[in-house]
Each structure stands twice: as structure tokens, then as C-alpha cells.
C-alpha positions in Angstrom: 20.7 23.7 37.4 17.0 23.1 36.8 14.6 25.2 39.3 12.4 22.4 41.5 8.8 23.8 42.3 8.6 23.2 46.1 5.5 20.4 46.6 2.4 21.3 48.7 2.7 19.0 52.0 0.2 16.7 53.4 -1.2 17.7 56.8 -0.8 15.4 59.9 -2.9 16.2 63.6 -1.6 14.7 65.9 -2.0 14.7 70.1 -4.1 17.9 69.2 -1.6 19.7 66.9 -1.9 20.1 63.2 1.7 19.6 61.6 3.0 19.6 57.4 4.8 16.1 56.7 8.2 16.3 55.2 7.1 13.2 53.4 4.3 11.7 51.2 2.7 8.6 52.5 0.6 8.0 49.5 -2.8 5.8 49.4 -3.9 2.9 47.0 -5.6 4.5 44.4 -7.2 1.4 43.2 -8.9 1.2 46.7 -12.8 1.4 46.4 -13.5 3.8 49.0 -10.9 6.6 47.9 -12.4 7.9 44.2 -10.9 10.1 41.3 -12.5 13.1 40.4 -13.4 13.7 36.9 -11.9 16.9 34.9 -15.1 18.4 34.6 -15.8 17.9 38.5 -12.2 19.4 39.3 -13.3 22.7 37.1 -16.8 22.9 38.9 -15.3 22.3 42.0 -12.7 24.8 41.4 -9.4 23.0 42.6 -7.4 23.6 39.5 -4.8 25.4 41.4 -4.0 21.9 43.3 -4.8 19.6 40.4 -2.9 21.6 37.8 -0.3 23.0 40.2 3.4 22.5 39.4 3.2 22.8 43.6 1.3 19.8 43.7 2.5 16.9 41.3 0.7 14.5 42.9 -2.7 16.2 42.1 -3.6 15.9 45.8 -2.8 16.8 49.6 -3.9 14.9 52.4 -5.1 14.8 55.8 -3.9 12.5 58.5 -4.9 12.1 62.1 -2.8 9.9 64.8 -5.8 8.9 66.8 -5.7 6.0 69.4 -2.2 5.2 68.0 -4.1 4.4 64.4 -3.1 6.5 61.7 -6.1 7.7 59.3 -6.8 9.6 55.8 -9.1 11.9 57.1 -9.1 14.3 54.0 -8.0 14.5 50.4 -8.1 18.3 48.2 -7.5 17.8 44.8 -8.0 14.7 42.3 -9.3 12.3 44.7 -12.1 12.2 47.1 -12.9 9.9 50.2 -16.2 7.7 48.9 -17.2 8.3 52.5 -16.9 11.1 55.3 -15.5 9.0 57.9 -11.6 8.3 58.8 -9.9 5.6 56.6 -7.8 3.4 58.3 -3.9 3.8 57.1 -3.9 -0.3 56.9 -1.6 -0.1 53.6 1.2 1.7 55.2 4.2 0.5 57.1 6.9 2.6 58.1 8.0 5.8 59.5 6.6 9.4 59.9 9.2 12.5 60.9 7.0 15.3 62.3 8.7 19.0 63.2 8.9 20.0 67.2 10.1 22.7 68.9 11.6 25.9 67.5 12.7 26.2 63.8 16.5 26.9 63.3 17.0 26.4 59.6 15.5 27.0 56.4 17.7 25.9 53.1 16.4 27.2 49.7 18.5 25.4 48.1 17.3 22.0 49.2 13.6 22.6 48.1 13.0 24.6 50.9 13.7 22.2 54.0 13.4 23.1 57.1 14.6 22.2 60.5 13.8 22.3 64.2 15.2 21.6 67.2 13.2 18.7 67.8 11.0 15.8 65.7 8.9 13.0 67.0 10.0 10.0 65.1 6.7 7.2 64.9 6.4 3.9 63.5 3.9 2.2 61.9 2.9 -1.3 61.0 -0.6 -1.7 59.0 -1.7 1.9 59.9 -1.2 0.9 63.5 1.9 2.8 65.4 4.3 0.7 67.0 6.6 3.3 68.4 7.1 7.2 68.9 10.4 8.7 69.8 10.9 12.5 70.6 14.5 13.0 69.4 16.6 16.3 69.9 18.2 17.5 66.5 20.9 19.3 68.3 
């Protein structure tokens, strides 16, 4: 059985709380405001150790925020860069974010590390914009 490197996660705050997302939402990389750093800027930079991670396939971890039931990229380590310092709206993304709650009652190595809780708050989005949010007991 081949060893899997477990991934850096992206970071979501939400209601006031900063949480790591079992998933990857991903961004449009061909989107004008979101830029690739060169290899020479990622070694004066210093952020090898995300870009040439086996942690971090992507090349990147980023920063979400739940604010006024919008979801934005606030922050991006790694390859990519926002062109500007100010929230991106999520607008590209549909679908559904699991974050942890309450206490943790599992860890399993052998499934790259998951973990679960007691609890996780289920939301759904539609163009960035969250249509529902659902605290469900994992019990």
C-alpha cells in the first residue's frame, strides 16, 4: 500500500471561529484578480515549504470567511496571490461546505488522518451566496 502525504487544509472563519475544511473549494485560476507567483518570487518570498510540499499538492492554502452569509477568499499562501487586499467574492462556487463542531471523538490514520466530532454545521452555497446552514449531530 502506497503512503498518502496528508494535504495542508484551507482555513474557513466563520461566526467568529477560525475552522480547517475537510475539503478544497478551489478558485479559477484564470481569474484576473487572483495571480501566480513566479519561481523566483516563491524563493524570495520564502514559501517553498508550501509550494514544494508533498503536504500541499495544490501549491496553495486558502482563507475563507462566511460574512453576511457570502462566502469570500480572503487569503492565499503559496503559488498564488490576491491582485488585491480586499475579500473576493466566492461567486464561482456552488455547493456544500462541512465544518467540525463540538468535541473530537475520532482520529483514523489510516484514512489520511480524518477526523471526527460530535457535531458539523452543514452550509450551502449557490454563487458564493449561502442558501442554508444546518447544525447536524454526528452521533
Amino acid at each position: 500500500m502506497a503512503e498518502v502525504t496528508t494535504q495542508f487544509k484551507d482555513r474557513c472563519v466563520y461566526q467568529g471561529a477560525e475552522y480547517f475544511m475537510p475539503v478544497c473549494i478551489g478558485f479559477p485560476i484564470d481569474d484576473g484578480r487572483i495571480i501566480p507567483l513566479s519561481e523566483e518570487e516563491v524563493r524570495r518570498l520564502g514559501i517553498e515549504s508550501i509550494v514544494g510540499s508533498s503536504a500541499c499538492w495544490r501549491n496553495y492554502i486558502a482563507t475563507w470567511e462566511i460574512n453576511h452569509g457570502r462566502l469570500y477568499l480572503i487569503g492565499l499562501e503559496g503559488k498564488y496571490r490576491l491582485l488585491e487586499p480586499k475579500p473576493l467574492l466566492a461567486d464561482w462556487f456552488s455547493g456544500e461546505i462541512t465544518l467540525p463542531q463540538g468535541e473530537l471523538v475520532d482520529c483514523n490514520v489510516e484514512l489520511d488522518f480524518a477526523l471526527r466530532y460530535t457535531q458539523e454545521i452543514r452550509l450551502c452555497f449557490r454563487s458564493g451566496v449561502m442558501t442554508e446552514s444546518v447544525l447536524k449531530s454526528l452521533d
